[in-house]
C-alpha positions in Angstrom: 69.3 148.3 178.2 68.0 144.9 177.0 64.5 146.0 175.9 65.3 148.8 173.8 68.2 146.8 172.3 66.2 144.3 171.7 63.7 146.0 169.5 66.7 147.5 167.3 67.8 144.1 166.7 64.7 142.8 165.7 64.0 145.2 163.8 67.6 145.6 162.0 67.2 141.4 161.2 63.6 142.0 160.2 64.1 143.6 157.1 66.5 141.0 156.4 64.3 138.5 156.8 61.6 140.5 154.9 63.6 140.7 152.1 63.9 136.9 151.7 60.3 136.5 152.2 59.8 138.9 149.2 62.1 137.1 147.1 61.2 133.7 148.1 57.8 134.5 146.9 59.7 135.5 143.7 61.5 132.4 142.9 64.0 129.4 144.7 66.6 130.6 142.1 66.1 134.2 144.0 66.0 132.6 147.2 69.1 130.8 147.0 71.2 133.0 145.0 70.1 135.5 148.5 71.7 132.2 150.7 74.9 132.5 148.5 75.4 136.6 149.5 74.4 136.1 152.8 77.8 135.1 154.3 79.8 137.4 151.7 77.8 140.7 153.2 77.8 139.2 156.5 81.5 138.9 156.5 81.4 142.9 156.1 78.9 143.4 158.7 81.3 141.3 161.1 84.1 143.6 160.4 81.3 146.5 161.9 80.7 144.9 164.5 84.2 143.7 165.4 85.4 147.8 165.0 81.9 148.2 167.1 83.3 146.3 169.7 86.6 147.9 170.4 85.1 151.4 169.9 82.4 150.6 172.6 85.3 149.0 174.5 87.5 152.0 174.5 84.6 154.8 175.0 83.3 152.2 178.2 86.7 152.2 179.7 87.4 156.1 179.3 84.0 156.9 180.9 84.4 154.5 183.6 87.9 157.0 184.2 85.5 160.0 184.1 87.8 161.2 181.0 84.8 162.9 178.9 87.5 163.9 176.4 89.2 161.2 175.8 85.9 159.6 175.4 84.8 161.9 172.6 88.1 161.4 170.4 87.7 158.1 170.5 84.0 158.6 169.1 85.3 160.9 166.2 88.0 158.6 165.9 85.5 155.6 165.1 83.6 157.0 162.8 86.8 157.7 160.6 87.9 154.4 161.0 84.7 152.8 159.9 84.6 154.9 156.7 88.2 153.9 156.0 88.4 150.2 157.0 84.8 149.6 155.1 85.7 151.5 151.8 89.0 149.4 151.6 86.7 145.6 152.2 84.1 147.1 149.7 86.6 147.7 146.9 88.6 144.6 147.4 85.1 142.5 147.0 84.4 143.8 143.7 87.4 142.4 142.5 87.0 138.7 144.3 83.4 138.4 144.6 82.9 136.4 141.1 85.8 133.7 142.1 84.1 133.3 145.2 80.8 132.8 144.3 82.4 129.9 142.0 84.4 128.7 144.9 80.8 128.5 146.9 79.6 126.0 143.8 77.1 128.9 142.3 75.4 127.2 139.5 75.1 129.5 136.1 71.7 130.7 136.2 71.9 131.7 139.9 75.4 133.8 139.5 73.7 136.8 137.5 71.1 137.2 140.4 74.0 137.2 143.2 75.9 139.5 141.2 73.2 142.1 140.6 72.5 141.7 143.7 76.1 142.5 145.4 75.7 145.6 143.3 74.5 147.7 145.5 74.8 145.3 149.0 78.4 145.7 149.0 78.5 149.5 148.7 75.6 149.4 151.7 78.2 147.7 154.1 79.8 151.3 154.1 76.7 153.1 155.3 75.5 150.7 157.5 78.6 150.7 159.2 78.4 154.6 159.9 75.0 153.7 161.2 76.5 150.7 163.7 79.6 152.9 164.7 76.7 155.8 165.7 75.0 153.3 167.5 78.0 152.1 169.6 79.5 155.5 170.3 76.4 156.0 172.3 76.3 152.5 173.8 79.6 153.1 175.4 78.1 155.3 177.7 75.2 153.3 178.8 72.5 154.8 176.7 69.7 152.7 175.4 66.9 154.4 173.7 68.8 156.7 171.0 70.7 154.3 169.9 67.9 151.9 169.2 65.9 154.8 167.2 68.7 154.7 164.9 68.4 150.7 164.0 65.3 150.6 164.2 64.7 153.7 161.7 67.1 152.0 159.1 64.8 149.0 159.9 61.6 150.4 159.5 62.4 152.6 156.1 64.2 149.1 154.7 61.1 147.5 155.2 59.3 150.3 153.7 61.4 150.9 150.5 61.6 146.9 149.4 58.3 145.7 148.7 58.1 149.1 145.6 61.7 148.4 144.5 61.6 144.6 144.7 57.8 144.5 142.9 57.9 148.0 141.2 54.5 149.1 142.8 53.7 152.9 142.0 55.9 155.0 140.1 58.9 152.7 141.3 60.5 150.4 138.1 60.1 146.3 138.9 63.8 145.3 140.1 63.5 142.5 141.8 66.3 141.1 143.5 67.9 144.2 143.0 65.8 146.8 145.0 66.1 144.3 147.7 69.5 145.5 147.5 69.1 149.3 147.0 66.3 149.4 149.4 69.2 148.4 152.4 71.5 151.1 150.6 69.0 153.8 150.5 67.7 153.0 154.3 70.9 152.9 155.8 72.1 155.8 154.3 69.5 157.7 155.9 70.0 156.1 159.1 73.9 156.6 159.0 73.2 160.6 158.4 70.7 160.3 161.2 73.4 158.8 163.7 75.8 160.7 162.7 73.8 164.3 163.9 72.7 162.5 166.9 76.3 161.9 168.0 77.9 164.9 166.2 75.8 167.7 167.0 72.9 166.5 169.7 75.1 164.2 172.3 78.4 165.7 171.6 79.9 162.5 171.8 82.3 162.6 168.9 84.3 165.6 168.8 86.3 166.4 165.6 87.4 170.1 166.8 91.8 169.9 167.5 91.3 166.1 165.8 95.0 166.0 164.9 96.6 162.9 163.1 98.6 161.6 165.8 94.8 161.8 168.2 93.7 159.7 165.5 96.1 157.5 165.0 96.5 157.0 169.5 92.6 156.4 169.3 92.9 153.8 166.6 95.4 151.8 168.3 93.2 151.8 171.6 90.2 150.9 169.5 91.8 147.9 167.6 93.9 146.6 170.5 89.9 144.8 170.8 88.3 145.8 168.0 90.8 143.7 165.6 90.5 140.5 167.6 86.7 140.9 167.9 86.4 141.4 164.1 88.7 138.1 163.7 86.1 136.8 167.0 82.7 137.7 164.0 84.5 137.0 160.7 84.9 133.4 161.8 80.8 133.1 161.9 80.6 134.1 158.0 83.5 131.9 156.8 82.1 129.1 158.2 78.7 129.7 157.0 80.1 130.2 153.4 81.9 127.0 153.9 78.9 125.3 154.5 76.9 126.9 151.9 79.5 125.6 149.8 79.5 122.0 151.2 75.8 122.1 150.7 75.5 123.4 147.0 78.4 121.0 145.8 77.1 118.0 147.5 73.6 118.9 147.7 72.5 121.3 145.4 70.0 124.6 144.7 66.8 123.7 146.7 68.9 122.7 149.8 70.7 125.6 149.8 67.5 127.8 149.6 66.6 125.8 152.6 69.5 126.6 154.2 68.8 130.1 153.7 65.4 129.8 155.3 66.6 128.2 158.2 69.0 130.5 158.5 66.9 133.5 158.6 64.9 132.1 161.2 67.6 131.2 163.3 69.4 135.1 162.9 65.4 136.1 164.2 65.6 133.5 166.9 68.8 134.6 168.3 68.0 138.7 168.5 67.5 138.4 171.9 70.7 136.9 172.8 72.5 139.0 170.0 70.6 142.4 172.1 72.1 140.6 175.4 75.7 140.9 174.4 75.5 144.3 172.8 74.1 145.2 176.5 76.6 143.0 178.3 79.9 145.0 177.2 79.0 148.5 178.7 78.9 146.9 181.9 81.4 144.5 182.3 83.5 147.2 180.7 82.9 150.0 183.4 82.4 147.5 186.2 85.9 146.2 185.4 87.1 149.6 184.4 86.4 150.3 188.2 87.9 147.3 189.5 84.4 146.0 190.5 85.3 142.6 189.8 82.3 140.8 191.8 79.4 142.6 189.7 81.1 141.9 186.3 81.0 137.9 188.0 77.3 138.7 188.4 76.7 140.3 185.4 78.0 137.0 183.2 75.8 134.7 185.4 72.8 136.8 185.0 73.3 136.9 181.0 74.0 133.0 181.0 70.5 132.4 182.7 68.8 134.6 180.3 70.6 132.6 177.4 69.2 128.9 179.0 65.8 130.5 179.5 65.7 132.2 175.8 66.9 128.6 174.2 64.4 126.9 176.0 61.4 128.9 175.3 62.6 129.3 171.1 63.4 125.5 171.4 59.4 124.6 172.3 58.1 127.2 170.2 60.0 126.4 166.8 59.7 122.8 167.6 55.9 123.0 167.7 56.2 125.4 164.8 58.1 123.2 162.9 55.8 122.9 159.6 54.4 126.3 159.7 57.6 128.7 159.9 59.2 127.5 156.4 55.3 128.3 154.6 56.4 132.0 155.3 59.1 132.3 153.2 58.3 129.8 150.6 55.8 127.7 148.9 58.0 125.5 147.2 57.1 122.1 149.1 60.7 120.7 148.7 62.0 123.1 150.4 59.7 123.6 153.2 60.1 119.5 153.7 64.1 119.7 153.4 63.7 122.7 156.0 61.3 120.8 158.7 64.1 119.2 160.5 66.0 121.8 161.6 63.0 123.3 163.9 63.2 119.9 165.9 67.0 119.5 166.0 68.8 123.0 166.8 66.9 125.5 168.4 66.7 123.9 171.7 70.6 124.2 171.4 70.7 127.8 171.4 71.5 128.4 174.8 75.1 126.9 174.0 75.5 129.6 170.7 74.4 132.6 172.9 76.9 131.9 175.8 79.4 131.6 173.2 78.6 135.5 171.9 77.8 136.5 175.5 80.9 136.0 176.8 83.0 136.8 173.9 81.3 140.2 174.0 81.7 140.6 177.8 85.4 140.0 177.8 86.4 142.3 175.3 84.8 145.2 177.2 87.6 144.3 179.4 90.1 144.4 177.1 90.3 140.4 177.2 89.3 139.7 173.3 91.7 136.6 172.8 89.0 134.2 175.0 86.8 135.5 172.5 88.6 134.5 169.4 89.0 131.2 171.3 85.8 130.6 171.9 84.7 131.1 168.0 87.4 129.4 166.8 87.0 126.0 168.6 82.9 126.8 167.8 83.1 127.6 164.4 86.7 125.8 162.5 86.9 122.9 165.2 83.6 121.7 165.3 80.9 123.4 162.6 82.7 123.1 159.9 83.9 119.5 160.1 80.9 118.3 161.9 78.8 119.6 159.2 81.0 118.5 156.8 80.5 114.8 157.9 76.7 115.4 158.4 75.9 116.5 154.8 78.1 112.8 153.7 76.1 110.6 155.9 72.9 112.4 156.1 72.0 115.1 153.8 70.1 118.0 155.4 69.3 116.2 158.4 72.9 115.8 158.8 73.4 119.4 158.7 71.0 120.1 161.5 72.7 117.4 163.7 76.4 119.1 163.0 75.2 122.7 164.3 73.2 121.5 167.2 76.1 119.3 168.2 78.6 122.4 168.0 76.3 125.0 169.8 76.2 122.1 172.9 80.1 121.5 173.1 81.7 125.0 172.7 78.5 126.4 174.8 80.0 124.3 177.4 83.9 125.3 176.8 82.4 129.1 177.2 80.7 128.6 180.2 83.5 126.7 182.6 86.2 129.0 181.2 84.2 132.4 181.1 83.3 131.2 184.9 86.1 129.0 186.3 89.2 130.4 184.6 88.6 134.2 183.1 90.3 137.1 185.5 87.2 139.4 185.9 89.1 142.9 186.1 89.5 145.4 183.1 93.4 145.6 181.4 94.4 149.2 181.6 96.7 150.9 179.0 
């Protein structure tokens, strides 16, 4: 499952990172007002990934009791959840999104580009969270290659769309840091309707026929029993990253937080394959448990921990050594390729301690375990980020920002490991 995967994720964080590149060709005002949405459409794209989670949790564990039926309500059940929970966090954000953008230190002539930019990248959450839900439904049951087609296509046409919105080529009117944001609307969109025949119509495995309320309503609470401590599990990751956006542009200011954006960018492109590794993770652990084979989900976790230690160490040498070349990609502003430099020599190397964190998160709420999850991100994110950060950017700028998120990835890698290992039971919970 890990290659296909793998490709979908790259490809889904590929046009993310293409649209930086565009924009930081643009301008650092474009670039940074970018880093100031990131975390505010990431926090939406948690809350996928968190309903993702229990869905694939539910459909795993259903299979894994050879109930087909059961397995396709909760598919149709998904889907109807997704559109619901996402309209509701779409509207809501219109109404907050200014005060938080103030909250985050946004200086005056870098609001407007945000703003125009949340226009349409808000709205996009709703679609691309049809076209995750798709893409989990089919997960559940161990499929790898249709699922993938359905990232990567959203990808691909993302990728396609945003250089003639963002620099008007052809027919297409110049928008800038706008048809960054309409090009992911448009592309998902297509990719959602794409998902949703593949499941609907060509895999069967939604089923809307004799969908009554109280179905509905059953499936929901089987789906959120996970899904509601794995979105609280990836809605951590966001706030915290908006807090230290915000730590950065108040102390700091606009050229470090377009280097934080950079650096951030890389890192989300760094980490696919350990982000593909614990989309895989759950359909196995899940069915494994669901079967009461408790010593091959034991194996499974200490198979994906060595591919995290491997993964780190190879992005580690291969950042490290690309250290002055990777921030000339996205930018030719030289103060912020030199305030970016140090973070190529300081945290990759640690990412074997962030991707064990995910892993087993994602692992254990296949089982129907989510709360060593939430743990996990918690003590990662709020106990140690955040207030190791907050110390680094008093004592030593930038640099000091590296040193807090290496030092976090190392410490809560290590709380993830001995408790995932030592302490976890490794069965599924039943209803």
């Amino acid at each position: 499952m890990l290659g296909p995967f793998w490709l979908a994720i790259l490809a889904l964080m590929s046009a993310g990172v293409v649209d930086t590149i565009y924009l930081g060709h643009l301008s650092t005002n474009a670039l940074a007002a970018v880093g100031f949405c990131f975390p505010i459409v990431f926090f939406g794209n948690s809350v996928n990934i968190g309903l993702g989670a229990g869905t694939l949790s539910a459909i795993s564990r259903a299979i894994g009791r050879k109930d087909r039926e059961l397995s396709a309500i909760h598919g149709a059940s998904a889907i109807l959840l997704t559109i619901a929970v996402m309209t509701i966090i779409v509207l809501a954000s219109f109404f907050v999104i200014s005060g938080i953008l103030d909250i985050m230190g946004v200086t005056p002539e870098i609001k407007p580009l945000a703003l125009v930019y949340l226009k349409y990248a808000l709205p996009a959450l709703i679609v691309m969270g049809l076209a995750m839900m798709t893409n989990n439904i089919l997960r559940a049951g161990g499929e790898a290659l249709l699922p993938s087609t359905i990232m990567i296509s959203g990808a691909v046409l993302n990728i396609i769309i945003d250089p003639l919105l963002i620099f008007g080529i052809g027919p297409f009117p110049r928008m800038e840091i706008e048809g960054a944001a309409l090009a992911t609307l448009i592309a998902n969109g297509l990719a959602a309707v794409f998902g949703l025949f593949v499941v609907v119509y060509y895999r069967r495995a939604a089923s809307f026929a004799g969908l009554t309320w109280q179905r509905i309503t059953a499936s929901w609470a089987v789906i959120l029993r996970v899904g509601l401590p794995a979105t609280g599990t990836n809605v951590i990751v966001p706030v915290s990253i908006l807090l230290v956006t915000a730590f950065i542009a108040r102390n700091l200011g606009t050229t470090e937080v377009a280097a934080f954006t950079v650096v951030s960018r890389v890192e989300m492109l760094s980490l696919t394959l350990l982000y593909a590794l614990s989309a895989c993770i759950g359909a196995v652990t899940g069915q494994n448990g669901g079967a009461g084979l408790t010593d091959r989900v034991r194996e499974t976790f200490v198979f994906c921990f060595k591919i995290c230690f491997a993964w780190g160490a190879f992005i580690g040498v291969l950042l490290g050594l690309g250290a002055n070349l990777v921030p000339q990609v996205f930018t030719k502003d030289p103060a912020v390729i030199d305030l970016a430099r140090a973070y190529f020599w300081i945290v990759p190397v640690t990412f074997a301690g962030y991707g064990s964190v995910f892993v087993a998160a994602a692992g254990l709420n296949a089982l129907g375990r989510p709360s060593y999850g939430l743990t996990f991100t918690i003590i990662r994110s709020f106990a140690m980020l955040v207030p190791f950060i907050w110390f680094g950017v008093h004592l030593y700028g930038m640099t000091g920002v590296y040193m807090g998120v290496a030092s976090a990835n190392i410490l809560a890698g290590a709380i993830a490991l001995y408790y995932t290992l030592k302490k976890t039971p490794m069965h599924a919970v039943h209803h």
